[in-house]
N, C-alpha and C positions, 0 to 999 in steps of 0.2 A: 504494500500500500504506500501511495505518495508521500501520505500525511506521517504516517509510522518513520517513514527512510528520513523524512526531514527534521522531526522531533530528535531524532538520533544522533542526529547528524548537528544538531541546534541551530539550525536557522529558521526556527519557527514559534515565532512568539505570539504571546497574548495581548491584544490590545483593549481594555474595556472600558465602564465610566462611559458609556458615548451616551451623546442623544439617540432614542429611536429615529428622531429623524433625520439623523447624520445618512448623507448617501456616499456611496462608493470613491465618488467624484469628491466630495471634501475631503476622505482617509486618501486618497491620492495627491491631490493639496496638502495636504498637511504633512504628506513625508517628505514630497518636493520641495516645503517650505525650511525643515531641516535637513536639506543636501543626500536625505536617502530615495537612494531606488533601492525597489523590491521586483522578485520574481512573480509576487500573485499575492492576494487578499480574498483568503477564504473566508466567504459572510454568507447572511443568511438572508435574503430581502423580500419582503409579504409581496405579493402583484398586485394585491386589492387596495391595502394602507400603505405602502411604500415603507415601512416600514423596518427596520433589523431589529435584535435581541436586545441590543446594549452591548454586545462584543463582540470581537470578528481575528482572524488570526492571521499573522501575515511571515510570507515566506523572503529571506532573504539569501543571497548570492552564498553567504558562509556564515561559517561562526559570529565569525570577529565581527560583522557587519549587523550581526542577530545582539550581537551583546550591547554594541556601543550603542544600538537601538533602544535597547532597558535602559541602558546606564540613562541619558542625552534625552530620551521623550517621557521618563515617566514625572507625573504633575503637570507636562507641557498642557493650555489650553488647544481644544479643539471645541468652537464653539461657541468659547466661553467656557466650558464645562472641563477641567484636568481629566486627562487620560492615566489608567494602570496600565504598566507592561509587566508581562512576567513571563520567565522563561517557560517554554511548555515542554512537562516533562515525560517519559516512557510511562509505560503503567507501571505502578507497584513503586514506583520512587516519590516521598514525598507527600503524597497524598492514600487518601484510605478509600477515595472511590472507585469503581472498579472500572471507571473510562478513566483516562489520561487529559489534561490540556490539550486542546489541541486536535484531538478528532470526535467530528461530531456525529447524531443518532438521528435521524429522522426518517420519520416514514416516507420509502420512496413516494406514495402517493402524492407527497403535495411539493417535492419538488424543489424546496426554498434555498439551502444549500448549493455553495457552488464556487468559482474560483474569479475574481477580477484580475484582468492582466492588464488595467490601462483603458482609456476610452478607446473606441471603434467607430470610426467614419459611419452612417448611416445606422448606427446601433438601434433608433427607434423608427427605420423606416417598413420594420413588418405590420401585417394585416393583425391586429389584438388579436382574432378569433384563433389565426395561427400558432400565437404564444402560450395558450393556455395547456397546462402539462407539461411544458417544456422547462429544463432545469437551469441554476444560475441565473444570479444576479444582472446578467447583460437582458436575458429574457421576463426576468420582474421587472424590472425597470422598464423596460418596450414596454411589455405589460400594462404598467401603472400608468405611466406617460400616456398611452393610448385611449385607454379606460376610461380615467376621469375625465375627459375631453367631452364625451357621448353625455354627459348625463343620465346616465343607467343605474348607478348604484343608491343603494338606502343603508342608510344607519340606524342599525338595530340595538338599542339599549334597552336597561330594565333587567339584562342576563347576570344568572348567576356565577359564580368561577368556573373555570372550566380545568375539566381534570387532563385533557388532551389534545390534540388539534383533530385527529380521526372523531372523537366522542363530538366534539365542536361543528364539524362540516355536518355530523350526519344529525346533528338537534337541528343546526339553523334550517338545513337541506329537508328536515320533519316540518318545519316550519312553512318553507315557504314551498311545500308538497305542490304540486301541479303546475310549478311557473318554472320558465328555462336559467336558473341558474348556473352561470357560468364559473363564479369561484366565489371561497368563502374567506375572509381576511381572518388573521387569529383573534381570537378573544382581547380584548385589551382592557386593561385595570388601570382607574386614572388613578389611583393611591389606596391609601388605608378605607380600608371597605366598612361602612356603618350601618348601623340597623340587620338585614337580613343580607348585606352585599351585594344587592343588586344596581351596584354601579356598570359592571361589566357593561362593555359594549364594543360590535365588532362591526364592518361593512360587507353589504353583499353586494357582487355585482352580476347583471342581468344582461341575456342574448342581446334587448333593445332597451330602449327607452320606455317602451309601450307596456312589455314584462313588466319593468319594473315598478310600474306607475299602476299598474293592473294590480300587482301583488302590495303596494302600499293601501290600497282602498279596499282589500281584502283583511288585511290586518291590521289597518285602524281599531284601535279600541281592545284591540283581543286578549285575550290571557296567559301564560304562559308560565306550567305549575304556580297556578295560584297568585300570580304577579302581573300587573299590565306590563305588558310593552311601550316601547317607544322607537314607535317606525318612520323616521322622517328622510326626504333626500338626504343622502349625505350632500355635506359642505363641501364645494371645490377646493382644494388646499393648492397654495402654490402659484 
């Protein structure tokens, strides 16, 4: 495995502390802005929210250029917000979890994972319908880019936590049963959760415009275990 040989090898470190809404394009700024190139930036990016995790791992040329990286960028603002670096280490060194720093778990289904090597000329000149299913960061971002343009998607609050992104697609996807869903964003928790925590809230986006406005006027008012909903377009961000 890539991720394994590079860990090994140490030039692959932890970057975290981001904003979610940090994209690819400002972690490539921001190593440009202290004299580093890298071979690739393994993240994770939503197609729905544009979103990543809060950290992302990045590969460099060697050791030496992995370390001065920790030494040189941790507390650096990206943001405004300090970034952590930290070395990413083999399994069993270090920590007690039984993944490593460094390589990640997700269900092939959704795709989100994936490697940036650098912008690409025409990066966002695919068809969206084309991009869905498809993996990396170069393809979420087409994605997103594409997406929110249409005015198709709803934002759906009032949800509970969610214990998964599989349990997650397939509530909202019970949800909005009979209408062309084309992708589900992950759950998102705006902070500390009060009363029965039903802050959560995620976006969906739909084949048209027409779906989506169709399945808004279908679940206006509705319930959902025991809770209203709140189904409104989502906000164009951006």
């Amino acid at each position: 495995m890539d991720a394994a040989r590079s860990i090994a090898q140490g030039r692959r470190i932890y970057l975290g502390n981001l904003l979610y809404r940090t994209t690819v394009e400002d972690l490539e700024e921001f190593l440009k802005s202290y004299g580093f190139s890298f071979d690739k930036v393994h993240i994770s990016v939503d197609p729905v929210s544009g979103r990543n995790p809060g950290y992302c791992f990045i590969e460099f040329a060697d050791r030496q250029t992995a370390n001065r990286a920790i030494a040189e960028l941790e507390g650096k603002e990206l943001l405004n917000r300090p970034v952590k670096c930290r070395p990413c280490l083999p399994k069993g060194e270090g920590r007690r979890s039984t993944r490593s720093w460094g390589e990640t778990q997700e269900s092939p289904t959704f795709n989100r994972w994936g490697d940036w090597n650098g912008a690409r000329e025409g990066e966002h000149d695919e068809d969206v319908d084309q991009l869905a299913g498809k993996s990396g960061p170069y393809h979420a971002m087409a994605y997103y880019q594409c997406a929110r343009t249409e005015d198709r998607q709803l934002y759906v609050g009032g949800l509970p936590r969610m214990l998964d992104q599989p349990m997650n697609e397939e509530e909202i996807r019970g949800i909005f049963e009979g209408f062309e869903v084309n992708a589900v964003s992950k759950r998102i928790s705006p902070g500390e959760a009060v009363g029965d925590g039903r802050r959560n809230f995620c976006f969906v986006d739909f084949s048209t415009r027409e779906q989506a406005a169709a399945a808004l006027r279908a679940t206006r008012g509705t319930l959902y275990r025991d809770a209203p909903l709140k189904v409104t377009w989502a906000t164009r961000r951006g």
